[in-house]
C-alpha positions as CSV (number, residue, x, y, z in Angstrom):
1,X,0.0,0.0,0.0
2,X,1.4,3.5,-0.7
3,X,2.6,5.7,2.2
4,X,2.0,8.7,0.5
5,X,-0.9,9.4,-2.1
6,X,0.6,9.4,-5.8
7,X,1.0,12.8,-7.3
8,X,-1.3,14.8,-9.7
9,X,0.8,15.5,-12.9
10,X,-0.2,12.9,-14.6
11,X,-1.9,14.7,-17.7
12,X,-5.4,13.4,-17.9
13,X,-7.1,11.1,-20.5
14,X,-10.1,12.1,-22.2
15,X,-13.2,11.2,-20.1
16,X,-16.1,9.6,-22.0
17,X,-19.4,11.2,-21.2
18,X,-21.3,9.4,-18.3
19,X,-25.0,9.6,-18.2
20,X,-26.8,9.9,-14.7
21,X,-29.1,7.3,-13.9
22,X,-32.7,7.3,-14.5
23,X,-34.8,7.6,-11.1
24,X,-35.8,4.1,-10.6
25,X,-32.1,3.1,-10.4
26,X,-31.2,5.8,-8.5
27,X,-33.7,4.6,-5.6
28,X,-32.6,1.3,-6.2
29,X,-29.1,2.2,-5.2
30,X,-30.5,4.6,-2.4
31,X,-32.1,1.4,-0.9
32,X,-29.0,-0.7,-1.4
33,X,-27.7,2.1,0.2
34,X,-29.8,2.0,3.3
35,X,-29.5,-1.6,3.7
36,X,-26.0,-1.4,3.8
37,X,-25.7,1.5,6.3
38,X,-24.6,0.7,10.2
39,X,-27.5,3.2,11.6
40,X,-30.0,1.6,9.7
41,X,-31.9,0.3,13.0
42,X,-31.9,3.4,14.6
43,X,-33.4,5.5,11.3
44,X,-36.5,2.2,11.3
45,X,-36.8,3.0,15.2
46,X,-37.2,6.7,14.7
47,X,-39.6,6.3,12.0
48,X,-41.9,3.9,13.5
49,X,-41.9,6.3,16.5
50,X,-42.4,9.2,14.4
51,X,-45.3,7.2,12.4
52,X,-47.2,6.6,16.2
53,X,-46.9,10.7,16.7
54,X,-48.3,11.3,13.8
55,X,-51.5,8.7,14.2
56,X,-52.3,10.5,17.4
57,X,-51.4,14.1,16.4
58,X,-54.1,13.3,13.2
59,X,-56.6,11.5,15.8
60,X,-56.3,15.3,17.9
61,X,-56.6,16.9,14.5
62,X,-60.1,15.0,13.8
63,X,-61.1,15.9,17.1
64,X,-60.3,19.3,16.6
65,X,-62.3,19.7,13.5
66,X,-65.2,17.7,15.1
67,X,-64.9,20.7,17.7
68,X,-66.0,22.8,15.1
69,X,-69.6,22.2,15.0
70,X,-70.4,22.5,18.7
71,X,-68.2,25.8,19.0
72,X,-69.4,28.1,16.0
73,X,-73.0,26.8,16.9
74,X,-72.9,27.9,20.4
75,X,-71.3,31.2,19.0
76,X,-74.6,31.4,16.3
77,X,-77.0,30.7,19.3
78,X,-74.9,33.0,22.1
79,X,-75.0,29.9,24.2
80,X,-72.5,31.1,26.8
81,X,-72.2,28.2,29.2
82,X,-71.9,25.8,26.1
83,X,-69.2,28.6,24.3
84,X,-66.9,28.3,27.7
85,X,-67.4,24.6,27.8
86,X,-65.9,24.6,24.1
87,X,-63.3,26.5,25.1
88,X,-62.0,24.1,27.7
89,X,-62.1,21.1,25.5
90,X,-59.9,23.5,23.0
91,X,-57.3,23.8,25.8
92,X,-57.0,20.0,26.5
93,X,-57.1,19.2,22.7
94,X,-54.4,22.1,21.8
95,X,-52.4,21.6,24.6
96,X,-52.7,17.6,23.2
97,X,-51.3,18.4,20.1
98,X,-48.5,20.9,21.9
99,X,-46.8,18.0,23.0
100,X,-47.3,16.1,20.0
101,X,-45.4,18.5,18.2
102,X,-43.2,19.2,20.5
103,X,-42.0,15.6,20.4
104,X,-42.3,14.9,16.4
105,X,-40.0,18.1,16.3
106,X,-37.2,16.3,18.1
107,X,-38.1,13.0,16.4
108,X,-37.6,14.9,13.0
109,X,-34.5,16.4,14.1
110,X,-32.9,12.9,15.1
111,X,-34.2,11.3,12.0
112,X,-32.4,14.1,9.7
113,X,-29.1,13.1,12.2
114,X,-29.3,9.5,11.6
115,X,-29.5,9.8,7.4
116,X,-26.8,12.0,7.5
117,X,-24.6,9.8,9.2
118,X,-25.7,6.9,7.1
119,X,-25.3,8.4,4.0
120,X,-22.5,10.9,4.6
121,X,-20.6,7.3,5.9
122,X,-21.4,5.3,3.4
123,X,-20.9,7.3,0.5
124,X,-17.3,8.4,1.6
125,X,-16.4,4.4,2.7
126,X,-17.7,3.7,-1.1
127,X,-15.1,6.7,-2.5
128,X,-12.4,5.6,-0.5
129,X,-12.5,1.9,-1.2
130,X,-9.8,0.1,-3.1
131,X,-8.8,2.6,-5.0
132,X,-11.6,3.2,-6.9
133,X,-11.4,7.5,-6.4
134,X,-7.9,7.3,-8.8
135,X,-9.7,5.4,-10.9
136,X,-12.9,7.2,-11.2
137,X,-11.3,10.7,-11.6
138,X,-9.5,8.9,-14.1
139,X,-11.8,7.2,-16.1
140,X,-15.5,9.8,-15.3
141,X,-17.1,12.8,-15.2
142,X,-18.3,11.7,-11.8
143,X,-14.5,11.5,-10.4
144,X,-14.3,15.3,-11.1
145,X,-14.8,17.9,-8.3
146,X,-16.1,15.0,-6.2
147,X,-16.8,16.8,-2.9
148,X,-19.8,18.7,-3.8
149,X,-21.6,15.1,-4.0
150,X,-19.9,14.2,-0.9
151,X,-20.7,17.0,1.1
152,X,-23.3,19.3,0.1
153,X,-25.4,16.9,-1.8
154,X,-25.2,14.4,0.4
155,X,-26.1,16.7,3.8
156,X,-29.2,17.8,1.2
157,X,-30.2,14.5,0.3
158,X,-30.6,13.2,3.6
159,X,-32.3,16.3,5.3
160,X,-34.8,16.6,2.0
161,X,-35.5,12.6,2.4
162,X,-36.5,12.8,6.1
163,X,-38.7,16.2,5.8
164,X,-40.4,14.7,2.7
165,X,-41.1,11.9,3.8
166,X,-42.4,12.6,7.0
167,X,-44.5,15.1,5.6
168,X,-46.0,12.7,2.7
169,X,-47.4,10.2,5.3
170,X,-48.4,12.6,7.5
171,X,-50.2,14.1,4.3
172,X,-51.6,10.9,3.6
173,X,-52.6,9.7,6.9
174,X,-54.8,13.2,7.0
175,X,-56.2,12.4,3.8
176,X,-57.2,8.8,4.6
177,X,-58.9,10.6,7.9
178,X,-60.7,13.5,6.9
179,X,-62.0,12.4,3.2
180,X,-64.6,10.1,5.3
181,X,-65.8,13.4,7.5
182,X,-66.2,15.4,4.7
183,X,-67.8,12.7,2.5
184,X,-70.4,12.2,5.5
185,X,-70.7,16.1,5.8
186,X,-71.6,16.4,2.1
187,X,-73.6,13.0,1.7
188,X,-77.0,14.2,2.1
189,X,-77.0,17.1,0.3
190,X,-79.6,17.4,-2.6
191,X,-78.8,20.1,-5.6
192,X,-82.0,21.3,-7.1
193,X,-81.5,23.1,-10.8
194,X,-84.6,24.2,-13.0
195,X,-86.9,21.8,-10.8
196,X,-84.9,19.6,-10.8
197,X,-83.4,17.5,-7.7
198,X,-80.0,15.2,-7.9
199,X,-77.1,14.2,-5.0
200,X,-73.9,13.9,-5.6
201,X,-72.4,11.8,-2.6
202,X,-69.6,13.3,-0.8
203,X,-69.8,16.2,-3.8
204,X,-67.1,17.5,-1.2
205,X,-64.7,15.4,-1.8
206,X,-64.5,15.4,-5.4
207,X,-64.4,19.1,-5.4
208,X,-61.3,19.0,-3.3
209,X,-59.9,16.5,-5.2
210,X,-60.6,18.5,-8.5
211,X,-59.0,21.4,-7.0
212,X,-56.2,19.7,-5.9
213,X,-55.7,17.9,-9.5
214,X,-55.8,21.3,-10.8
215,X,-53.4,22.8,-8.9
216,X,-50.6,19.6,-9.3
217,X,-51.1,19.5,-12.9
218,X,-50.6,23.3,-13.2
219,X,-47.1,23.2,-11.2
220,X,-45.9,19.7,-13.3
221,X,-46.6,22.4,-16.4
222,X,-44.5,25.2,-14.9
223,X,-42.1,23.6,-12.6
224,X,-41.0,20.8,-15.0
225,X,-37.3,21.9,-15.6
226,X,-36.5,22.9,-11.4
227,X,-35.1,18.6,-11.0
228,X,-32.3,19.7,-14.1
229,X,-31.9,23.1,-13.7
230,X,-30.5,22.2,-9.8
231,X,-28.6,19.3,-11.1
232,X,-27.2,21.6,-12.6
233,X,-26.6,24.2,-10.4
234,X,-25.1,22.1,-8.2
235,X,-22.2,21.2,-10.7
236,X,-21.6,24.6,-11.2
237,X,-21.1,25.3,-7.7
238,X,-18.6,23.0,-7.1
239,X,-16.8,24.2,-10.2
240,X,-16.6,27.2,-8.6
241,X,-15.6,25.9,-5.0
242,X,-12.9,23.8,-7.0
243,X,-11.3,26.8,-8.6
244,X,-11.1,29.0,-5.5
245,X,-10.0,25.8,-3.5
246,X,-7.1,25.2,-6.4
247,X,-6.1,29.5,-6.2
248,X,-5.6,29.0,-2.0
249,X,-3.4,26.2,-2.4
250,X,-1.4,27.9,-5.2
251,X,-0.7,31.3,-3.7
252,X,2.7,31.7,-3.4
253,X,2.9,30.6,-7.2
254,X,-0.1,32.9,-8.1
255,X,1.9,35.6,-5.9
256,X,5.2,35.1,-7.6
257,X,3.6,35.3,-10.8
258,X,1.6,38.2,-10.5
259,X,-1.4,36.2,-12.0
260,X,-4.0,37.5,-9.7
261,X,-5.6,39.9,-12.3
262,X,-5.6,36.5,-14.7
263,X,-7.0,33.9,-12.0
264,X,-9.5,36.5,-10.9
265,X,-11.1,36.4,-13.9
266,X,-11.0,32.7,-14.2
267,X,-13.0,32.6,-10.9
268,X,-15.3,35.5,-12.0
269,X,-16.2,33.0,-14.9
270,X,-17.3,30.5,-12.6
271,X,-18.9,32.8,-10.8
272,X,-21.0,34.0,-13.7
273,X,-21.7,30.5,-14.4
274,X,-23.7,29.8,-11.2
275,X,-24.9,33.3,-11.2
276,X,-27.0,32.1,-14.9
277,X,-28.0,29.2,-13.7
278,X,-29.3,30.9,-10.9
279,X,-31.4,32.9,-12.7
280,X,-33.0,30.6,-14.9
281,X,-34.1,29.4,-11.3
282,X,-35.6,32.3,-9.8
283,X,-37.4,32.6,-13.2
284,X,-39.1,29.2,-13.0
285,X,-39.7,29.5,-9.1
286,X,-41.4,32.7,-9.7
287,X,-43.5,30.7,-12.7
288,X,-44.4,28.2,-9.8
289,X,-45.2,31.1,-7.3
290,X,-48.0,32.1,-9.4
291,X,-49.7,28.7,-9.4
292,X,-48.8,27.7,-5.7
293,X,-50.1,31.2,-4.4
294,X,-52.7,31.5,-6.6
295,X,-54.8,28.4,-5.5
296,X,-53.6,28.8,-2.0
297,X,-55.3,32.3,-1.6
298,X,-58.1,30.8,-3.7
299,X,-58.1,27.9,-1.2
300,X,-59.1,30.8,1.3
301,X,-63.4,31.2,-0.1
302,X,-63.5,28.1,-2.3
303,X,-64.4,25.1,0.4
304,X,-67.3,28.0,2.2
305,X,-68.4,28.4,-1.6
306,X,-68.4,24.7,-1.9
307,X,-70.6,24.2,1.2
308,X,-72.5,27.2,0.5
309,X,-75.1,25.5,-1.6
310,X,-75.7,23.3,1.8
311,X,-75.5,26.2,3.8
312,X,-78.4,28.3,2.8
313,X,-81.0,26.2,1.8
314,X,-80.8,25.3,5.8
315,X,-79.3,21.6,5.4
316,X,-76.1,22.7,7.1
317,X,-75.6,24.9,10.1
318,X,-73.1,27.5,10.6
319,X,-71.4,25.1,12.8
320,X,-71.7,22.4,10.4
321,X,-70.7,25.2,7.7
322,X,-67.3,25.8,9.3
323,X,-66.7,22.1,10.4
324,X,-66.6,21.2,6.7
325,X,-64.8,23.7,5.5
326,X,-62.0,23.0,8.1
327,X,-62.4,19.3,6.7
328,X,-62.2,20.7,3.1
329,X,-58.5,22.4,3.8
330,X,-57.6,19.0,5.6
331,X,-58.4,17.3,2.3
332,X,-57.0,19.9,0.2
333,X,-53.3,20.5,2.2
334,X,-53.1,16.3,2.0
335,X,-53.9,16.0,-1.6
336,X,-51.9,19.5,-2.3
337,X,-48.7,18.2,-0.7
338,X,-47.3,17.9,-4.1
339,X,-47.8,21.1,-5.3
340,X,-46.6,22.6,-2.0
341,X,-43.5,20.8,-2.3
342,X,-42.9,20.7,-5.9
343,X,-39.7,23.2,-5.6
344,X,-38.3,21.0,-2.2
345,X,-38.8,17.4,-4.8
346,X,-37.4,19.2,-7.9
347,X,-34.4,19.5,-5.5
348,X,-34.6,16.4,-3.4
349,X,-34.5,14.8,-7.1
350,X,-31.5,16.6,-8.3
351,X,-29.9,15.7,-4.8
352,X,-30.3,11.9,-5.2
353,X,-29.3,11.8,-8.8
354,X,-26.1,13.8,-8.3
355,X,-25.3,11.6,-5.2
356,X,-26.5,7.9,-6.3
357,X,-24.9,8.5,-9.4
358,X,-21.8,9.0,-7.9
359,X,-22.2,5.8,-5.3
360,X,-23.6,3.7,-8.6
361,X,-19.9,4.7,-10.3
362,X,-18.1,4.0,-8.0
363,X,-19.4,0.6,-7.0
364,X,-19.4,-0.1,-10.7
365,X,-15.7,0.1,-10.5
366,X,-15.4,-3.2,-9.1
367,X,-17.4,-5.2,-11.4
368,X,-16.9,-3.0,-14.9
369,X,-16.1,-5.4,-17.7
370,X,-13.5,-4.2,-19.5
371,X,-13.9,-3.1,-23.3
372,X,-10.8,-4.0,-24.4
373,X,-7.5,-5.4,-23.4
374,X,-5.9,-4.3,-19.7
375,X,-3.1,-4.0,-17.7
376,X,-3.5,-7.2,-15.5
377,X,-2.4,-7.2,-11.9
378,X,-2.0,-9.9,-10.2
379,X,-0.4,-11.8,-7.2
380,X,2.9,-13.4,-8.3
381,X,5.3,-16.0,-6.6
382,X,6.6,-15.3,-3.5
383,X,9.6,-12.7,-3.6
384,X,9.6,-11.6,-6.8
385,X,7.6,-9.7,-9.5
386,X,7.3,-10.1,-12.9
387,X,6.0,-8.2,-16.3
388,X,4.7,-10.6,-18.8
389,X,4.2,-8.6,-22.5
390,X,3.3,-5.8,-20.8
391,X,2.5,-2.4,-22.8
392,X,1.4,0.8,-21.5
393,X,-1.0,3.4,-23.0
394,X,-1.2,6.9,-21.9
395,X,-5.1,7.2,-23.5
396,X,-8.1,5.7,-21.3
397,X,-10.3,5.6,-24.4
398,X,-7.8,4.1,-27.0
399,X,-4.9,2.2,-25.6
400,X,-3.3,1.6,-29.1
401,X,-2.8,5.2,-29.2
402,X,0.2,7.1,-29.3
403,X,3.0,6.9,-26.7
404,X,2.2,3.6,-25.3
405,X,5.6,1.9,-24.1
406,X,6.3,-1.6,-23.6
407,X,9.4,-2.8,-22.1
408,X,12.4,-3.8,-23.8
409,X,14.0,-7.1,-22.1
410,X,11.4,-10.2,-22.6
411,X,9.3,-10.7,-19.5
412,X,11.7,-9.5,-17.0
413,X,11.7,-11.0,-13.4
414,X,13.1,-8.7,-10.1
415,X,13.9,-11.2,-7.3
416,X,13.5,-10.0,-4.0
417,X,16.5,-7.6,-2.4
418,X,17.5,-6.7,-6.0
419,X,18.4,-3.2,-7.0
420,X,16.3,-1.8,-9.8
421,X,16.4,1.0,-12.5
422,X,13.9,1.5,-14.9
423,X,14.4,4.6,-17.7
424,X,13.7,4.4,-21.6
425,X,13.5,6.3,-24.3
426,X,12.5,10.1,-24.9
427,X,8.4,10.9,-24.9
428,X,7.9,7.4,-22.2
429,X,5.6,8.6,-19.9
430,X,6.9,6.7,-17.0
431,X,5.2,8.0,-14.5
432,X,2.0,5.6,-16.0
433,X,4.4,2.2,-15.0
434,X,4.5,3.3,-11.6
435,X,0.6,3.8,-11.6
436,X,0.3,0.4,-13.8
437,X,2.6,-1.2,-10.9
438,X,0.1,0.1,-8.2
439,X,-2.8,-0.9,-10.3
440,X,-4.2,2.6,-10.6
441,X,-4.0,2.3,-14.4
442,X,-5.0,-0.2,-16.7
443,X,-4.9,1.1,-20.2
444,X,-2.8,-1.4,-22.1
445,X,-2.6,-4.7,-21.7
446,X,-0.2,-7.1,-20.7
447,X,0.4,-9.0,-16.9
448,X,2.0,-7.9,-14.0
449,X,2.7,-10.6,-11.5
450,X,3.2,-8.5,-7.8
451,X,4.5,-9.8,-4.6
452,X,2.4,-9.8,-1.7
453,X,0.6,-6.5,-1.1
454,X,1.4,-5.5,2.3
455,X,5.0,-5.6,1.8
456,X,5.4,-3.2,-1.5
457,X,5.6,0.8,-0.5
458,X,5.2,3.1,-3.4
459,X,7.1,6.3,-3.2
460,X,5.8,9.3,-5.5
461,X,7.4,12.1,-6.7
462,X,5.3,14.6,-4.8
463,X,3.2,12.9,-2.0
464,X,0.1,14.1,-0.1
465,X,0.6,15.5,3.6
466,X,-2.5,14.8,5.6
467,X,-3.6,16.6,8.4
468,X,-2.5,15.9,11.7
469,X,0.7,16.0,14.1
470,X,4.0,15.3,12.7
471,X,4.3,11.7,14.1
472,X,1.0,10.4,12.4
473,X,2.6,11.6,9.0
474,X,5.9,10.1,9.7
475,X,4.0,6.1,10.6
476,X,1.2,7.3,7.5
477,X,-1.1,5.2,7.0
478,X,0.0,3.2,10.1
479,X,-0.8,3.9,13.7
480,X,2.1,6.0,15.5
481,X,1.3,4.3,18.7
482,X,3.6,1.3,17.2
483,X,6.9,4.0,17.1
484,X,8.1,5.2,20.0
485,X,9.6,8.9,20.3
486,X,13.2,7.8,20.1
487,X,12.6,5.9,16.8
488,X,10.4,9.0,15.6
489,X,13.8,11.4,16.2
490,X,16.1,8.7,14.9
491,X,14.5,8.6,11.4
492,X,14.2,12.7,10.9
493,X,17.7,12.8,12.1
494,X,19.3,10.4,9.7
495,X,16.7,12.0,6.6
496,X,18.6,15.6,7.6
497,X,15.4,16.7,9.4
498,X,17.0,17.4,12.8
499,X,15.0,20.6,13.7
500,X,11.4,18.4,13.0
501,X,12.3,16.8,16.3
502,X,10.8,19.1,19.1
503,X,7.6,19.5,16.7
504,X,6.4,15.4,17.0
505,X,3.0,16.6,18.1
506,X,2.4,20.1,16.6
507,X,-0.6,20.6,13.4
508,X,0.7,23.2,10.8
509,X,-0.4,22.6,7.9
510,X,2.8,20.7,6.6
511,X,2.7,21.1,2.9
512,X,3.1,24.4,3.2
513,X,6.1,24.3,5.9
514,X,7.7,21.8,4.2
515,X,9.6,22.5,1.1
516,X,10.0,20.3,-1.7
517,X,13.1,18.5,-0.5
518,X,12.1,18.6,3.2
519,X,8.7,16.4,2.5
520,X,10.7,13.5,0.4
521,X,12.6,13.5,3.4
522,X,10.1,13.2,5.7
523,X,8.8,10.2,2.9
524,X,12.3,8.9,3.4
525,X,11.6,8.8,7.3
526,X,8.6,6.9,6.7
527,X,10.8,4.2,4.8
528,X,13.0,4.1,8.0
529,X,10.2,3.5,9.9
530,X,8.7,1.2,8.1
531,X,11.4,-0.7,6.6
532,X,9.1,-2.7,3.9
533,X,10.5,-5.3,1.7
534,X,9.6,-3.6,-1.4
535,X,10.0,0.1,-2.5
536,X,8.8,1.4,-5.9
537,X,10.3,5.0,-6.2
538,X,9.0,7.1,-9.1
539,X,11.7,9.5,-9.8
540,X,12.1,10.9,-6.6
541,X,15.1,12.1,-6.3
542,X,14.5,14.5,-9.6
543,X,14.7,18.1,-8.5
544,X,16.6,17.8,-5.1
545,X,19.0,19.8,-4.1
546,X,22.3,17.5,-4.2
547,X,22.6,17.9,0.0
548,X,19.2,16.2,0.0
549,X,20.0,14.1,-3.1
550,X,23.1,12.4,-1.7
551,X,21.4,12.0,1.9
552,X,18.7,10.1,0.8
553,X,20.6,8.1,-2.0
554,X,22.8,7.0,0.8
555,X,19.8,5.8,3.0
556,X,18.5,3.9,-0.2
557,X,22.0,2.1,-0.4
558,X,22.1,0.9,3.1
559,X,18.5,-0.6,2.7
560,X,20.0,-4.0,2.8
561,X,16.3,-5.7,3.6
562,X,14.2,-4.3,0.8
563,X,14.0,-4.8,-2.7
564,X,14.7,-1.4,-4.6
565,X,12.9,0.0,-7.9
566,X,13.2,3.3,-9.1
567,X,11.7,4.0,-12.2
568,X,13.7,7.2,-13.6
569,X,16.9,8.8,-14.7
570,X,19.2,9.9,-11.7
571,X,22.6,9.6,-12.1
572,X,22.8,9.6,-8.4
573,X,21.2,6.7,-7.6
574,X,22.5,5.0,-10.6
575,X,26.3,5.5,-9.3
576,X,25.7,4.8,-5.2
577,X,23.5,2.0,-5.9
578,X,24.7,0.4,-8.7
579,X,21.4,-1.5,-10.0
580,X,20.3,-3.5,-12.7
581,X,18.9,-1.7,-15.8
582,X,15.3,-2.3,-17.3
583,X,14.6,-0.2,-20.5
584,X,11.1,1.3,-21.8
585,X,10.6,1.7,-25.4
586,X,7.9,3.3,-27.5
587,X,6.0,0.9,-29.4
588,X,5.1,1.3,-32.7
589,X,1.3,3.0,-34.2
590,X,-0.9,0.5,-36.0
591,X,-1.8,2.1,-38.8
């Protein structure tokens, strides 16, 4: 496994074009999803206590609205002693429903927590998972700018899921209750047109369905590009994020080049990119205001001129009157979830497909056929390695491209404690063996038989310095409990790091401390630590300053327990080590 993360120069192929998924497989990976999360049991807990809330607080709810009739009638008959009594069983039934909410608040709350843990753990465990991030940002769209859909996404996706769908059941729970008081309300009511009588049975419930149908199909009309037009957005957004984050790590260069006027403009781009996707947004959420305002200020009159007819032919009291309008907004707000929420599931939608795109791709990398021949790696005899008609191209999408290499001796074998050099001709991207070696790129094709895995370090030529105090990045990735302090000093003395010593547990942030030759000795260090049985260097020692350069070459030749590679073209290790040469040649184009 590597010590250090390999570096980011590798010049990158041409990603095909990925399509997100369609919505039924991105719920089908969102359950896969659930099923494989660790809080799972808690999220079915919360919900089944949230789903016994909400029975009771719709039970109070029915109660209220059956308070209705008594109240408003004892109001139209100026019934004082029966007004007061009403007004007590309003406390008791409000103070009911207090609580209720009180309690399905907190519920919510915890049930937003859990999803987020879930998902936010799951999805990174996915990303960091046998090296299938390389790969992906590689080899997809999806591997680029990956922390929107990590972060932002994610935290959206799992808030959005909880509020929606604790407010759809609670929406249909409602419905289910108060269509069967407003369909007894309006059952015995008999229309009478030209002389004419007729009944239309629960003629209240059909004209709150009708209204409600209205009002959905109106918003699907208007609000049918919100789900892309967010999807969007949020790619946008991390392009921007990406280019400020990329300007804050590069601002001494940015600095010494006096590019500021040049990357400011590159950001104000971005900027104006999210900025006009933004305000095709705001135009078609102020298309959908018109429709969700418009029948929710209608929804104000339309149930009292729905009962009206009732009303004032003297079938219905005013009690009655206001009972069934109360019913009739019940009916309407359950069957008019949709359209309240169309912006929130335009969103929730874009949410899921960004982020169960990006779990699908990466799961995918796993089981992917391949389309054409690979680079094949594989576990070899013990204590050696071995490349069987191995050739290397640089291009993802056509690996009998130009510049793919092969190498020159036939199917060389390096035997365990050997000394290694690996250069080739001019235009030999060797950078791409040292990837093909760690089996983070397969364009190509050809075998490559590795010893075991846990004994084979890769060194790159410009690592990653994780965060943390200095003694956890000189054991990275292993625990720094298993190095005592003395050992710790020892290796930063011998890499010329002497005045690293006194800082063992201090947090700057390193790769900006550290220059260039400092951090490949503090890689170095690591090796001392460590002392693995196979190192694969990739040209590390280019760009040193020949202090550093004949330090470290003269740790590399008292390695006497490790089997040594180094794929590049120093002279220095070439004359202190004195290894055996492999050679990488350019095959030739097919025509």
């Amino acid at each position: 496994m590597p010590i250090f993360a390999p570096d980011e120069t590798t010049p990158p192929p041409i990603l095909p074009p990925t399509a997100e998924l369609p919505l039924a497989q991105q719920l089908k990976v969102a359950a896969q999803s659930f099923r494989e999360s660790a809080v799972r049991y808690k999220v079915m807990a919360v919900a089944t206590a949230l789903l016994a809330i909400i029975l009771m607080t719709v039970y109070a709810q029915v109660l209220l609205n059956q308070w209705n009739a008594p109240f408003y009638n004892a109001i139209e008959q100026r019934n004082l002693t029966e007004f007061l009594a009403q007004l007590k069983n309003f406390g008791v039934i409000a103070g009911f429903l207090l609580v209720l909410n009180v309690i399905q608040t907190w519920l919510n709350q915890m049930a937003a927590l859990y999803m987020r843990e879930g998902l936010s753990r799951d999805i990174v465990d996915q990303w960091l998972k046998g090296r299938r991030a390389y790969r992906l940002s590689v080899s997809s769209p999806f591997g680029v700018n990956p922390d929107q859909r990590l972060h932002e996404d994610a935290r959206k996706l799992s808030e959005m899921t909880t509020t929606l769908s604790i407010g759809l059941v609670q929406s249909t729970i409602l419905l289910v209750s108060f269509i069967g008081v407003l369909w007894q309300l309006s059952s015995d009511f008999v229309f009478e047109i030209g002389g004419r009588s007729f009944a239309i049975p629960g003629y209240m419930v059909w004209g709150a369905i009708l209204y409600a149908g209205a009002a959905s199909i109106s918003s699907n009309l208007v609000g049918s590009r919100l789900a892309s037009l967010n999807a969007e957005r949020y790619s946008r957004e991390a392009d921007l994020r990406s280019s400020l984050m990329r300007a804050n790590e590069h601002l001494e260069a940015i600095a010494l080049a006096r590019s500021e006027e040049t990357e400011r403009h590159r950001i104000h781009g971005k900027i104006d990119n999210v900025l006009g996707i933004i305000r095709h947004l705001a135009i078609s959420l102020t298309n959908l205001t018109w429709i969700s305002a418009g029948f929710g200020w209608l929804a104000t009159i339309v149930p009292i001129l729905i009962a009206a007819p009732a009303y004032f032919t003297g079938t219905m009291t005013f009690g009655g009157l206001m009972m069934a309008a109360a019913a009739f907004n019940q009916v309407y707000s359950a069957l008019r979830w949709y359209v309240d929420n169309f912006g929130v599931i335009a969103d929730w939608r874009a949410a899921l497909m960004r982020v169960m795109s990006l779990r699908a791709a990466l799961t995918d990398q796993d089981s992917a056929e391949p389309t054409g021949p690979q680079v094949t790696v594989m576990p070899g005899a013990f204590g050696e390695l071995k490349l069987i008609d191995l050739v290397i191209s640089p291009d993802v999408a056509d690996p009998a491209a130009k510049g793919r290499f092969g190498i020159e001796e036939a199917q060389p074998v390096i035997r365990f404690g050997e000394r290694i050099m690996i250069n080739g001709d001019q235009g030999v991207n060797r950078k791409l063996l040292f990837h093909a070696l760690a089996g983070l790129w397969r364009s190509g094709s050809g075998t490559i038989l590795m010893p075991e895995e846990d004994q084979v370090l890769f060194v790159p030529q410009s690592g990653y310095l994780p965060e943390g105090p200095l003694r956890e990045l000189l054991s990275y990735p292993l625990d720094p409990a298993g190095y005592g302090d003395a050992a710790l000093t020892d290796a930063l003395t011998r890499v010329g790091l002497e005045r690293l010593t006194g800082m063992l547990d201090e947090t700057p942030r390193w790769d900006r401390l550290l220059d260039k030759d400092e951090q490949m000795a503090l890689a170095f260090a690591n090796i001392l630590l460590r002392q693995p049985r196979w190192i694969i260097f990739n040209d590390v020692l280019e760009g040193l300053e020949s202090d550093t350069s004949t330090i470290l070459t003269d740790i590399l030749a008292g390695l006497s327990g490790s089997t040594l590679i180094y794929i590049g073209r120093s002279s220095v290790y070439l004359d202190a080590v004195k290894p055996r040469l492999l050679h990488l040649r350019l095959e030739p184009v097919e025509a």
